[in-house]
C-alpha positions in Angstrom: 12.8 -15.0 17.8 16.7 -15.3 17.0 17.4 -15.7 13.1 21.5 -17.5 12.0 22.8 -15.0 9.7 23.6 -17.8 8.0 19.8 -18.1 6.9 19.4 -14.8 5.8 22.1 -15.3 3.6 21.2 -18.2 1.9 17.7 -17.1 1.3 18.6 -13.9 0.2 21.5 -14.9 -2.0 21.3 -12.6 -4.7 20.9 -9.4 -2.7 23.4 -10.1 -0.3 27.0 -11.2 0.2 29.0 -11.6 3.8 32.1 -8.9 3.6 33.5 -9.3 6.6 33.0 -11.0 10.0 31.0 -14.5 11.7 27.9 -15.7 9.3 26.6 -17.8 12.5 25.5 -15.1 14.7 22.3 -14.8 15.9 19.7 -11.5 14.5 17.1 -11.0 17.2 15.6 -8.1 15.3 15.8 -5.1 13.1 16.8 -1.7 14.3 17.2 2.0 12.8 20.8 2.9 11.8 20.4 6.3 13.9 19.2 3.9 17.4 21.5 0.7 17.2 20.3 -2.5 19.1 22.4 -5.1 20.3 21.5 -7.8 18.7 19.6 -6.2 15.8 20.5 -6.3 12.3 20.9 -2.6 11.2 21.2 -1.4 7.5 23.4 1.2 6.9 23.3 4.3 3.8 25.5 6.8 5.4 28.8 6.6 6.3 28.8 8.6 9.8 26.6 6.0 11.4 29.1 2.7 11.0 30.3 3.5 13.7 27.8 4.1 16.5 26.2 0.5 14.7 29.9 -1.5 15.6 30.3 0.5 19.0 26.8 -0.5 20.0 27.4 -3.1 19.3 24.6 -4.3 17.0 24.4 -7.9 15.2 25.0 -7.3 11.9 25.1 -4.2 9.8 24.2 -4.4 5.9 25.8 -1.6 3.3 25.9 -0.1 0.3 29.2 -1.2 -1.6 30.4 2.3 -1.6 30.7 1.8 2.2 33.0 -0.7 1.9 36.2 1.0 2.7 34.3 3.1 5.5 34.8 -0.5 7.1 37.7 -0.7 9.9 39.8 -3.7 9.7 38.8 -5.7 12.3 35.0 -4.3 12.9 34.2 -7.6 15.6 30.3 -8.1 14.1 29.2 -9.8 10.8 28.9 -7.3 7.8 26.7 -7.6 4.9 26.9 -6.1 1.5 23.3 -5.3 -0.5 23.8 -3.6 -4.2 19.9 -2.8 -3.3 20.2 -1.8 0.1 16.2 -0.3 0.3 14.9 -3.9 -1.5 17.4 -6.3 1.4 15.7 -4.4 4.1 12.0 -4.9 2.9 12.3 -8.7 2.0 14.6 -9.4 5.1 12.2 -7.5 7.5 9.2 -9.0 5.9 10.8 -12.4 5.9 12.5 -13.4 9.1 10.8 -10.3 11.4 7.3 -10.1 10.2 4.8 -7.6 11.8 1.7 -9.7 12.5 -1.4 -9.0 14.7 -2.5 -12.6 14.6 -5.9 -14.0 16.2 -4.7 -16.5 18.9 -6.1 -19.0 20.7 -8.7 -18.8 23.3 -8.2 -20.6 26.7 -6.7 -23.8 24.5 -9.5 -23.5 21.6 -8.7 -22.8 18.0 -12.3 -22.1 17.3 -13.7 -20.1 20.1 -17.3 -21.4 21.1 -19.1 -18.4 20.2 -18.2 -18.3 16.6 -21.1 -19.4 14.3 -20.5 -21.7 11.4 -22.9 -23.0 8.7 -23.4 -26.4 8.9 -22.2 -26.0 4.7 -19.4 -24.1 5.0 -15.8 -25.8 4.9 -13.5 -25.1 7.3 -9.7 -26.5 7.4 -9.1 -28.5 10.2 -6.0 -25.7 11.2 -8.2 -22.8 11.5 -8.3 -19.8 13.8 -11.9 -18.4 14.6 -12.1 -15.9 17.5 -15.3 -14.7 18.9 -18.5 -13.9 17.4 -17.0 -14.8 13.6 -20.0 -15.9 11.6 -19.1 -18.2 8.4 -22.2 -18.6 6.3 -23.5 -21.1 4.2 -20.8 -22.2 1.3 -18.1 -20.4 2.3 -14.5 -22.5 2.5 -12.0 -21.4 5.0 -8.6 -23.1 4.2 -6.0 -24.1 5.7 -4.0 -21.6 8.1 -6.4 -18.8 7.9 -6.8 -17.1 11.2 -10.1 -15.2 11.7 -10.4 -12.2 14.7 -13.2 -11.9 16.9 -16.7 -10.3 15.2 -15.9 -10.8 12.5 -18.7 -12.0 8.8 -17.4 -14.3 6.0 -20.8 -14.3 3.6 -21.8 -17.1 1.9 -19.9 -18.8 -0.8 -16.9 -16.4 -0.1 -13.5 -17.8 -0.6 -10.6 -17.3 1.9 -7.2 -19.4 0.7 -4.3 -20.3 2.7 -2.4 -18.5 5.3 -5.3 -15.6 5.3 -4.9 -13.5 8.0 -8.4 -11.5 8.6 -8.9 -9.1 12.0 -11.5 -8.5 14.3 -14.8 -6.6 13.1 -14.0 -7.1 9.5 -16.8 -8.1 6.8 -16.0 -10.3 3.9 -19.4 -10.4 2.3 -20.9 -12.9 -0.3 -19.1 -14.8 -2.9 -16.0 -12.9 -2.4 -12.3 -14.4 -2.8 -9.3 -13.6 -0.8 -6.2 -14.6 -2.0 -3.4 -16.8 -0.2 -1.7 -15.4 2.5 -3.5 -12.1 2.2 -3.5 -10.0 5.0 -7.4 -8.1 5.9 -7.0 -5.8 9.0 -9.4 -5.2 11.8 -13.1 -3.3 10.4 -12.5 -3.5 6.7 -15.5 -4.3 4.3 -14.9 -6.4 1.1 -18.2 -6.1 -0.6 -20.0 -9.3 -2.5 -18.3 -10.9 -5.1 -14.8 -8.7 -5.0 -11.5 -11.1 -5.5 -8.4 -10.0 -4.0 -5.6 -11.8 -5.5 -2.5 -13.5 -3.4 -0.4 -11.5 -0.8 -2.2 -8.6 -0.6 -3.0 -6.5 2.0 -6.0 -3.8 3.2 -5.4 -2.0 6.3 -7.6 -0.5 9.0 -11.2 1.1 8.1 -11.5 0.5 4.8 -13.8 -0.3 2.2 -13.4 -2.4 -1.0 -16.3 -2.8 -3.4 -18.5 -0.3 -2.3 -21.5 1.2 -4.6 -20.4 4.0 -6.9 -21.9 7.1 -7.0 -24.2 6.8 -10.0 -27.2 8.6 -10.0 -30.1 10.0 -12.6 -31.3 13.0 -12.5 -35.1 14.0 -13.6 -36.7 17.0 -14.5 -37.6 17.6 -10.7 -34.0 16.8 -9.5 -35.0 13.8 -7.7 -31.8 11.7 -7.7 -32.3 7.8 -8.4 -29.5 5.7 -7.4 -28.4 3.6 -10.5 -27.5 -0.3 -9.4 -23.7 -1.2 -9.7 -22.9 -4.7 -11.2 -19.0 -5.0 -11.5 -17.1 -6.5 -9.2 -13.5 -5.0 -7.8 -10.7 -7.2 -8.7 -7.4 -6.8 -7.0 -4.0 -8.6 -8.8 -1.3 -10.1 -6.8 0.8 -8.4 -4.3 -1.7 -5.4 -4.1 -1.9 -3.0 -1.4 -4.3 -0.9 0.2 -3.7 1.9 3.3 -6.3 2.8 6.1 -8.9 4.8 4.9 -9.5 4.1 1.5 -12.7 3.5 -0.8 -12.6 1.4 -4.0 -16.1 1.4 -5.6 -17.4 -1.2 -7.6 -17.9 -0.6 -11.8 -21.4 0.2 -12.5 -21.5 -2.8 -15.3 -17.5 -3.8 -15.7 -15.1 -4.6 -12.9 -12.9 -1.6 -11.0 -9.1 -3.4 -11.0 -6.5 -2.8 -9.9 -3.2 -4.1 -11.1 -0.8 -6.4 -10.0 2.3 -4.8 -7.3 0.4 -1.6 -7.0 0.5 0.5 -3.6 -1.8 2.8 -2.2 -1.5 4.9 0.9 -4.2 6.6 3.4 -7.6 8.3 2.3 -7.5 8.0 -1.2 -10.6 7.3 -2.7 -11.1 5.7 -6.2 -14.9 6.3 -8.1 -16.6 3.5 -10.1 -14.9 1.8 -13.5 -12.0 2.6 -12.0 -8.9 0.4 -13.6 -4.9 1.3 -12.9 -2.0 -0.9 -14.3 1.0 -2.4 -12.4 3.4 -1.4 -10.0 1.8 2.4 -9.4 2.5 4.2 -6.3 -0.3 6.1 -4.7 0.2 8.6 -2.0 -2.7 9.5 0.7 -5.2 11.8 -0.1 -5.7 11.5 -3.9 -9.3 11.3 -5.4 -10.0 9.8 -8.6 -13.7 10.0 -10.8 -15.3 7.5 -12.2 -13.8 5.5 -15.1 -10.3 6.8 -15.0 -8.0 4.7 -16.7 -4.2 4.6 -15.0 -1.6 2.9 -17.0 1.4 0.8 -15.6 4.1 2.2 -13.1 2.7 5.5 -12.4 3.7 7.9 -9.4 0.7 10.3 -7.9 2.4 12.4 -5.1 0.0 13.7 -1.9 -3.6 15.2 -2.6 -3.6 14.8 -6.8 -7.1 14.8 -8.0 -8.1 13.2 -11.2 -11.4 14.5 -13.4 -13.8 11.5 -14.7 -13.4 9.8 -18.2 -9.5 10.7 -17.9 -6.6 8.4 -19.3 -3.0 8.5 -18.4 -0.1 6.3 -19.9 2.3 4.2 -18.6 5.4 5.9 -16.3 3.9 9.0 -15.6 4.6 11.1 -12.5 2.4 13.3 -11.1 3.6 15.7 -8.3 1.6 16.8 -4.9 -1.8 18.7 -4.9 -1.9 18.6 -8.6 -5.2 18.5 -10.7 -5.3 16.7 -14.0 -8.5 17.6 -15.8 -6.7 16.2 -19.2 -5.5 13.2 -20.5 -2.0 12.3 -19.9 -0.8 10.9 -22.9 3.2 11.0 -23.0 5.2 9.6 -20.1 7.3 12.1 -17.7 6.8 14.3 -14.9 3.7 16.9 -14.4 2.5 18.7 -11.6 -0.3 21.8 -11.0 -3.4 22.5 -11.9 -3.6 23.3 -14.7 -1.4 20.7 -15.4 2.3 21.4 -16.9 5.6 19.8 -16.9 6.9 19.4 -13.6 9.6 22.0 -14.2 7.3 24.4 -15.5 4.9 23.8 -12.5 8.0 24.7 -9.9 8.4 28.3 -11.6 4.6 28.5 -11.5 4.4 28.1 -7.7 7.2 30.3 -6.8 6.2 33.3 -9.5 2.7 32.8 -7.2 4.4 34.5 -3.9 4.9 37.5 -6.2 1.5 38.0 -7.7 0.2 41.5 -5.1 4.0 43.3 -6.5 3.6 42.0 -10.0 -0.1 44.0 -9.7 1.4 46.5 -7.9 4.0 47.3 -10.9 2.0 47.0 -13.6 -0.5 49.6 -11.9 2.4 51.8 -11.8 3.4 51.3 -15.1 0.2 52.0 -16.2 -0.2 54.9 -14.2 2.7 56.6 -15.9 2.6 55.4 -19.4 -0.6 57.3 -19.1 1.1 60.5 -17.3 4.1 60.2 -20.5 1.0 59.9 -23.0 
């Protein structure tokens, strides 16, 4: 699919201005600045790679404005200017060059033959059903949604416009999936769970699952306690492969509008964390932690149950936190310090078996002198 430069421009207006060069060329695609494409559009952060991008040459090339006078005169292809350069390339990429595994037609139909649909559900008359999906009773399927093969929508669950669902998914009862959501292949949305517009959940995993709430008696026979809550996902949240949400035990587990969340996290009961956090794979949370608004977790943190942390806080790799966070900045460790404290704690670890070794020499002749 060819894009006008011309239409990136206008619908990216504020983040991007033409600096030199034709705005009617044609962008078949988006390329790496280190492996130019003709044809591609190719953003550009470092100097030593305009260049390579013109000789290639590529489209377009979009830079930082302090790579304006790295520009030669007369550089033959358009080239933009993006104050943001990181933010143009998502909403461009996202926009014009979207990456989309959608459910297609099969042999002409839009609803392959096989699929099963309750004689009460509604289903838009635009709809994409591949084979084996099942729609129960109630459920309404609007317009645009595209449905892969094998895949459950339980009864009275929701799915708005421009859903895209994959194959071997379940959506179970009463659930809500907000417009233009994207649900990849064999994830599990359990009953009643709303997931709010644009968001997406990636391969294997599972939203809304039971917590793990048990009670104990005197013979330590463990008796699963019911879970009522729901999960509830805000706008524009999303959610990598591998990851387990659990469902609050009497209030709803939520997570807040903008948020990201990367692989093989998982997330216990009562959950609830603010806006605009970044997650990254392999962090565990307990039950009914509370996560305030733009927050950064680096790889493998672990968070104890009951704990609270504020807005802006930064949390740095394979650190525990086993207290409440209550004052925004940077942390990292276990236990947990300042992140400039936690630096000199790692490197003094390397030096632990001579720090021993000294002080048993040091004791060894301060008894000898005594």
């Amino acid at each position: 699919m060819k894009v006008k430069l011309s239409e990136i421009l206008e619908k990216y207006s504020d983040l991007t201005t033409l600096y030199s060069g034709p705005k009617d060329a044609e962008i078949e695609r988006p390329c790496s600045m280190e492996h130019p494409l003709s044809g591609a559009i190719a953003y550009i952060a470092k100097a030593e790679f305009i260049k390579p991008c013109i000789e290639k040459p590529v489209g377009a090339i979009v830079i930082t404005p302090q790579l304006k006078d790295k520009i030669p005169d007369d550089p033959h292809i358009p080239v933009l200017v993006a104050n943001h350069l990181h933010k143009a390339m998502a909403l461009i990429n996202e926009h014009f060059f979207p990456v989309r595994n959608f459910p297609r037609h099969f042999d002409g139909h839009s609803i392959h033959p096989s699929a099963v649909i309750s004689s009460q559900a509604k289903i838009a008359n635009d709809v994409t059903l591949g084979a084996n999906v099942v729609i129960e009773e109630g459920a309404e399927i609007a317009r645009g949604v595209r449905i892969g093969s094998n895949t459950s929508i339980g009864a009275f669950a929701k799915i708005e416009s421009d859903v895209i669902i994959g194959a071997n998914a379940v959506i179970e009862a009463h659930c809500r999936i907000g417009a233009k959501s994207y649900i990849h292949a064999s994830v599990f949305i359990g009953h009643h769970c709303q997931l709010g517009k644009e968001c997406v959940v990636q391969a294997q995993s599972a939203i809304g699952s039971d917590g793990f709430g048990y009670a104990t008696d005197e013979f330590h026979h463990h008796y699963h306690k019911p879970h009522y809550g729901r999960v509830v996902l805000d706008d524009r949240v999303e959610i990598g492969s591998g990851v387990f949400v659990d469902r609050g035990a009497y209030e709803d587990s939520m997570i807040g509008e903008g948020t990201k969340i990367d692989n093989f996290c998982h997330f216990g009961h009562n959950l609830k964390i603010g806006k605009n956090c970044l997650i990254v794979s392999g962090m565990i949370a307990a039950g009914s932690v509370t996560i305030g608004n733009n927050c950064i977790f680096g790889g493998r943190v672990t968070i104890n149950g009951h704990i609270e942390i504020c807005d802006n806080a930064v949390v740095g790799p394979m650190s525990g936190v086993s207290n409440s966070i209550k004052e925004p900045g940077q942390y990292g460790g276990w236990p947990l310090q300042s992140y400039k404290e936690a630096i000199k704690t790692v490197a003094t670890l390397r030096h632990l078996n001579q720090m021993k070794k000294d002080i048993h020499q040091l004791k060894k002749e301060i008894r000898r002198d005594s």
